[in-house]
C-alpha positions as CSV (number, residue, x, y, z in Angstrom):
1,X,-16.9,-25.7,35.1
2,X,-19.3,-26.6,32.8
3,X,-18.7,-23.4,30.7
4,X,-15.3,-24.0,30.6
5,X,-15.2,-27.4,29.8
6,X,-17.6,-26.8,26.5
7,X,-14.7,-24.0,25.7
8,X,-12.0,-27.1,25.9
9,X,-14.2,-29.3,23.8
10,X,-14.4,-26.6,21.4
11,X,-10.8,-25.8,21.1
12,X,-10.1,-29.4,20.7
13,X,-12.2,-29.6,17.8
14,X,-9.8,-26.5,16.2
15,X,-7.4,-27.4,13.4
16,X,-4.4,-27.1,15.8
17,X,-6.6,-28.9,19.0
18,X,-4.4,-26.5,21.6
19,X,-6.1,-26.3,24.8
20,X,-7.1,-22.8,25.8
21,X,-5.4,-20.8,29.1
22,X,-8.3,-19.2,31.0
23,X,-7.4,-16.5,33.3
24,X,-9.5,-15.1,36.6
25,X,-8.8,-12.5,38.6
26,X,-8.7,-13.4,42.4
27,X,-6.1,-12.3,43.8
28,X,-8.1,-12.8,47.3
29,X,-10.2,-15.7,46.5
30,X,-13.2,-15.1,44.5
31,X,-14.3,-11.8,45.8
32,X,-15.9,-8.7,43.6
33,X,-15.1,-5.2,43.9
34,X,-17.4,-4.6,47.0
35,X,-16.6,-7.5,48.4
36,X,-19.5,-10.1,47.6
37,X,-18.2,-13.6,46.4
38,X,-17.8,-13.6,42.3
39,X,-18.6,-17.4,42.5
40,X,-21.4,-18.7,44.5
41,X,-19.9,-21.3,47.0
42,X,-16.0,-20.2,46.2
43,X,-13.9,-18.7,49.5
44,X,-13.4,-15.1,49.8
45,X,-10.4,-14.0,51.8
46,X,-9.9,-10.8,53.2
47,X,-8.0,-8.5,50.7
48,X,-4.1,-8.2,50.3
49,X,-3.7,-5.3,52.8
50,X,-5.4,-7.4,55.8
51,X,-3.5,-11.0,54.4
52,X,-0.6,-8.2,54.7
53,X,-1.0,-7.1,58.2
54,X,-1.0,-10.4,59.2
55,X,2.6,-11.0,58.9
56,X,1.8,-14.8,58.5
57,X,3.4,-16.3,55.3
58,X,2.0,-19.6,56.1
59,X,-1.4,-18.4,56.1
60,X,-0.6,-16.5,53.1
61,X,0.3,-19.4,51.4
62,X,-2.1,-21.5,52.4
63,X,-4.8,-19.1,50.9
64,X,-3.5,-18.7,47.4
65,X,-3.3,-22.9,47.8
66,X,-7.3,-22.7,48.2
67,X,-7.6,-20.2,45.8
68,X,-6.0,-22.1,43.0
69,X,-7.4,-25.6,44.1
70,X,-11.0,-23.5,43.2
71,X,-10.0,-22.5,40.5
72,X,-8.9,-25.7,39.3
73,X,-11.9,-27.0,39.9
74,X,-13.7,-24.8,37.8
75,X,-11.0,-25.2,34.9
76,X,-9.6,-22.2,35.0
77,X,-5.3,-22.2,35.4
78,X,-4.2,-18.8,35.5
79,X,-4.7,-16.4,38.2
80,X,-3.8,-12.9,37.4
81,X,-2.9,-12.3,41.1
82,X,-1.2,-11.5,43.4
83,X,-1.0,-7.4,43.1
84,X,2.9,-7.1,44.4
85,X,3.0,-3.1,44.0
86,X,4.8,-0.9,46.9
87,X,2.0,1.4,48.0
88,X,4.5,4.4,49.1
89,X,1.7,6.8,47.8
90,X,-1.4,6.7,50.1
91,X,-4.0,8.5,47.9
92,X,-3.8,5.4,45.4
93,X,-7.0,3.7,45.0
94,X,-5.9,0.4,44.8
95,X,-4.1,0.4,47.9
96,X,-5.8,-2.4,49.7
97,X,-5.3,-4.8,46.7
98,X,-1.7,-4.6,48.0
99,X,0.4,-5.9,50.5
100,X,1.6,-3.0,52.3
101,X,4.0,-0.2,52.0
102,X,6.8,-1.8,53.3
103,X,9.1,-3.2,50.2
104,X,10.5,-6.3,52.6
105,X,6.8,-7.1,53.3
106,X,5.4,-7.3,50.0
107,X,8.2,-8.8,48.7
108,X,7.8,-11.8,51.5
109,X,4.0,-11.4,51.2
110,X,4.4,-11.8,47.4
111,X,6.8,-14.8,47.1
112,X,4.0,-17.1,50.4
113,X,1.2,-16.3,47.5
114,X,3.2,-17.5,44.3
115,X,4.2,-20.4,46.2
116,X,0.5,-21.2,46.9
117,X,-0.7,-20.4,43.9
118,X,2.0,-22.5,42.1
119,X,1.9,-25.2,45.0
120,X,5.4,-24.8,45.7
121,X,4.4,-27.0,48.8
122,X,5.0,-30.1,50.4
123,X,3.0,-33.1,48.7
124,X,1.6,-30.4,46.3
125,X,1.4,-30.8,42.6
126,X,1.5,-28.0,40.0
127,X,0.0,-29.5,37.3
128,X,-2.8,-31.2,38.8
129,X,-3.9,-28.1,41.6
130,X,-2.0,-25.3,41.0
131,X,-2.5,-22.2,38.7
132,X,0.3,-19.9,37.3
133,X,0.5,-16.9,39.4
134,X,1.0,-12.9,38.1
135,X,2.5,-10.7,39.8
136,X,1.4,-7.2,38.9
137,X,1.8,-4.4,37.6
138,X,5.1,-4.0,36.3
139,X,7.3,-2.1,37.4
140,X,5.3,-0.9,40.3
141,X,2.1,1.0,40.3
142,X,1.9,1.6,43.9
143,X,3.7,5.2,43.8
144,X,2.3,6.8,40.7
145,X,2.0,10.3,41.3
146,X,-0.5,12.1,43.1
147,X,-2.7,8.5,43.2
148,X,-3.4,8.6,39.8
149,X,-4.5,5.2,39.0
150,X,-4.3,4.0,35.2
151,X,-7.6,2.4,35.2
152,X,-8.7,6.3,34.5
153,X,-5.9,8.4,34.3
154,X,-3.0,8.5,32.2
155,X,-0.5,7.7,35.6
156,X,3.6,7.9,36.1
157,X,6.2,8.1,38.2
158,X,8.3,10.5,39.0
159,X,11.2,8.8,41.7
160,X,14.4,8.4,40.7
161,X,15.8,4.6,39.3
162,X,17.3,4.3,42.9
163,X,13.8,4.4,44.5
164,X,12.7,2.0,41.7
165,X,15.5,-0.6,42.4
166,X,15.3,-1.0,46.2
167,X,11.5,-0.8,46.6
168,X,9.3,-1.2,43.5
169,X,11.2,-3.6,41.8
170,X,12.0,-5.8,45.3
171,X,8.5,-7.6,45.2
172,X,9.5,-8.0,41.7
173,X,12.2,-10.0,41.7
174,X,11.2,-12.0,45.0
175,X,8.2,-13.5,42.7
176,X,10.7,-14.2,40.1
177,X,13.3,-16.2,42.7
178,X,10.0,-18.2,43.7
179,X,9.3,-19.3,39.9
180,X,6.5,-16.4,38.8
181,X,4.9,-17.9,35.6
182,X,3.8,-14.3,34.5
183,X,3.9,-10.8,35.3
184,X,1.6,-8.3,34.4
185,X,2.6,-4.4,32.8
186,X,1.4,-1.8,34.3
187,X,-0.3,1.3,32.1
188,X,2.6,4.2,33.5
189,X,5.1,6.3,32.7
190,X,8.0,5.4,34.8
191,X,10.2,8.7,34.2
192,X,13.6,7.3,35.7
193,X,13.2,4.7,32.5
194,X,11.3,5.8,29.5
195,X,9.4,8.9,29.9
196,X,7.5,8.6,26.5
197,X,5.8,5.7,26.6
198,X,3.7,3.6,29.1
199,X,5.4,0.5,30.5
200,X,3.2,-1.8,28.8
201,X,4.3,-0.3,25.4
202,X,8.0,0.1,26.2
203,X,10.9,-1.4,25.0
204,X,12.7,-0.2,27.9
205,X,11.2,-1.6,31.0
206,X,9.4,-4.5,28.9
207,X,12.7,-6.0,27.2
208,X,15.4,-4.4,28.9
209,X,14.9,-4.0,32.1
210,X,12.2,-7.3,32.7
211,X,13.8,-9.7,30.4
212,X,17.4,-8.8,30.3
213,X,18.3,-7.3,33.7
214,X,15.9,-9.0,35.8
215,X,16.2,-12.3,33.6
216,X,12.7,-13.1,33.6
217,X,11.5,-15.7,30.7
218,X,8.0,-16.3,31.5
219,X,4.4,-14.8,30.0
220,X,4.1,-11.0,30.2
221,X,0.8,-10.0,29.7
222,X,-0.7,-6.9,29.1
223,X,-3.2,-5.0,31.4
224,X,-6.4,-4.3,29.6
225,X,-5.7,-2.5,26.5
226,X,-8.9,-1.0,26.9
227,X,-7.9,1.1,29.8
228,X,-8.1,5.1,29.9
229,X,-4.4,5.7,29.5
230,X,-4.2,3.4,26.4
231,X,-7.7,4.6,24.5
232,X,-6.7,8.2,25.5
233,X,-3.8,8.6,22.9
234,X,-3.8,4.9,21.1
235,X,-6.5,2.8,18.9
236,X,-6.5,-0.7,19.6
237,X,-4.3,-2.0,16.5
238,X,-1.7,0.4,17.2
239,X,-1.4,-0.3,20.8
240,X,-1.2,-4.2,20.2
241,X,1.4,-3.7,17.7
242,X,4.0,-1.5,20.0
243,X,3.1,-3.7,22.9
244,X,4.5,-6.7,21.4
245,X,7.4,-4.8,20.1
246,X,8.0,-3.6,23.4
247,X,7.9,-7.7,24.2
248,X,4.4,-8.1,25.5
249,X,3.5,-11.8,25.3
250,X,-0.6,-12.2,25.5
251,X,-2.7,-9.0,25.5
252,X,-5.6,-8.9,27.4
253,X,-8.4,-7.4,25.4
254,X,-11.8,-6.6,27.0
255,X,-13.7,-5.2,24.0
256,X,-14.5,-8.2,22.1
257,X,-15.2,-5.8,18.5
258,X,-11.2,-5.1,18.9
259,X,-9.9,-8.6,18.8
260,X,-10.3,-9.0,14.8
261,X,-8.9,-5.3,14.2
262,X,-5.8,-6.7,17.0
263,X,-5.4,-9.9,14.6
264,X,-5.0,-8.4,11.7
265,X,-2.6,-5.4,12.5
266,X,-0.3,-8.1,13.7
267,X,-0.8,-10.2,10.5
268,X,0.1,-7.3,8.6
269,X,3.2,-6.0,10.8
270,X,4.3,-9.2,10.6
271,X,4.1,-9.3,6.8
272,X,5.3,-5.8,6.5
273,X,8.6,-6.8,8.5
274,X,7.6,-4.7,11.4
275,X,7.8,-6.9,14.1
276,X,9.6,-10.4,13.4
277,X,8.5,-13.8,12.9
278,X,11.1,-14.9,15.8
279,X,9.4,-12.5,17.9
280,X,6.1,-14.2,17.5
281,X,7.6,-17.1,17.7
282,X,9.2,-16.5,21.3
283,X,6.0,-15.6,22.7
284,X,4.3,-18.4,21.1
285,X,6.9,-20.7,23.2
286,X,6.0,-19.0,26.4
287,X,2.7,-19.5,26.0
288,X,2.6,-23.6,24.7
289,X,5.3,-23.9,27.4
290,X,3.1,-23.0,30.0
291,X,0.1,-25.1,28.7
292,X,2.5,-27.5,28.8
293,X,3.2,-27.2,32.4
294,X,-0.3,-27.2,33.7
295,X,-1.2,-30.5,31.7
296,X,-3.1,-29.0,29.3
């Protein structure tokens, strides 16, 4: 809290003074991979597969409420949770980050933990405990062929659009009729859309299909661009570039060396006419909104 709080004053003291929007990922409280609390004194929960099993949206809820009331405390506002993906294959990694493999279940799983998150509950309020929820990873990483997860291997799908519509994209839209502030891309070739580029960078699934068919207007962010699937075939200016093209909002950039290279590619394809001024712009709304929202 302390930390975050000397980040504030710092941004304050910027020409502009705009708050900064911190992120943490805890999609089942503040747990790290193997389990052991990522913030001494925070509440771990058990992961989305056992929150799953429980059938219990209340408890669900009530969770993602603690979660973000944490979180809250230790002025952060964004949660890049909850992971909303239909695990229909079972050699996937990842699979106990998820709900389930039952489309109905993760999509009621998935709208109990925006509402928490968002505090979409009685005598709740947003802006004062709540932190904008993700759901991820767009459009559904939880049937990627053979397993292949993206955090390694270039991953994509091979079902047909059918199998995307009535059970990838289900949890999907339920966290978008329950207010979703942001949804996350996922790095995968979804053949039955675009079967050239990964979602993250495709004008396709990004515009097309999340913006205009499924009507969503909040943040999309990125996954890492620092991932296997992106460094594999992309450098970091270039990926930036056709992500926002594609109609990423906020990329999420591990490798602090790229975020200078990042800047100034979209300076220049910005000045070059490559991508549009009104396209930054949009995203730039998005994203002041949202501070907005919180209170910040």
């Amino acid at each position: 809290a302390n930390f975050m709080n000397q980040m504030q004053e710092w941004a304050g003291n910027t020409r502009l003074g705009i708050p900064l929007l911190s992120a943490i990922d805890a999609d089942s409280g503040f747990r790290e991979i193997g389990g052991d609390p990522s913030v001494y004194g925070a509440t771990i929960f058990p992961m989305l597969m056992g929150l799953g099993a429980t059938r219990d949206h209340e408890l669900v809820r009530e969770t993602a409420s603690i979660t973000a009331k944490e979180a809250r405390a230790m002025g952060i506002h964004w949660d890049l949770a909850p992971v909303v993906d239909v695990v229909t294959e079972s050699r996937w990694r990842r699979a106990l980050e998820a709900f389930g493999g039952n489309a109905d279940l993760v999509s009621e799983m998935t709208a109990a933990q925006v509402q928490g998150y968002q505090m979409q509950i009685s005598g709740e309020n947003y802006q004062e405990n709540g932190v904008m929820a993700t759901a991820k990873h767009f459009p559904g990483h939880g049937g990627v062929y053979k397993g292949l997860d993206s955090h390694g291997y270039p991953s994509k799908t091979t079902y047909s659009m059918e199998v995307l519509e009535n059970i990838h994209l289900k949890p999907f839209k339920a966290a978008i009729d329950n207010g979703v502030e942001s949804i996350m891309t996922g790095h995968i070739i979804v053949e039955a859309i675009d079967n050239e580029n990964l979602a993250t960078l495709s004008y396709k699934v990004i515009t097309e299909l999340l913006r205009e068919n499924l009507g969503f207007d909040g943040l999309i962010i990125s996954d890492a661009l620092d991932m296997g699937p992106i460094i594999a075939y992309y450098s970091p200016d270039d990926a930036a570039v056709r992500a926002i093209k594609a109609g990423v909002d906020v990329l999420m950039v591990i490798d602090f060396e790229s975020v200078e290279v990042i800047e100034n590619a979209i300076i220049d394809a910005v000045n070059t006419g490559e991508i549009s001024e009104n396209r930054i712009d949009n995203s730039v709304r998005r994203i002041l909104n949202a501070k907005d929202c919180l209170g910040l």
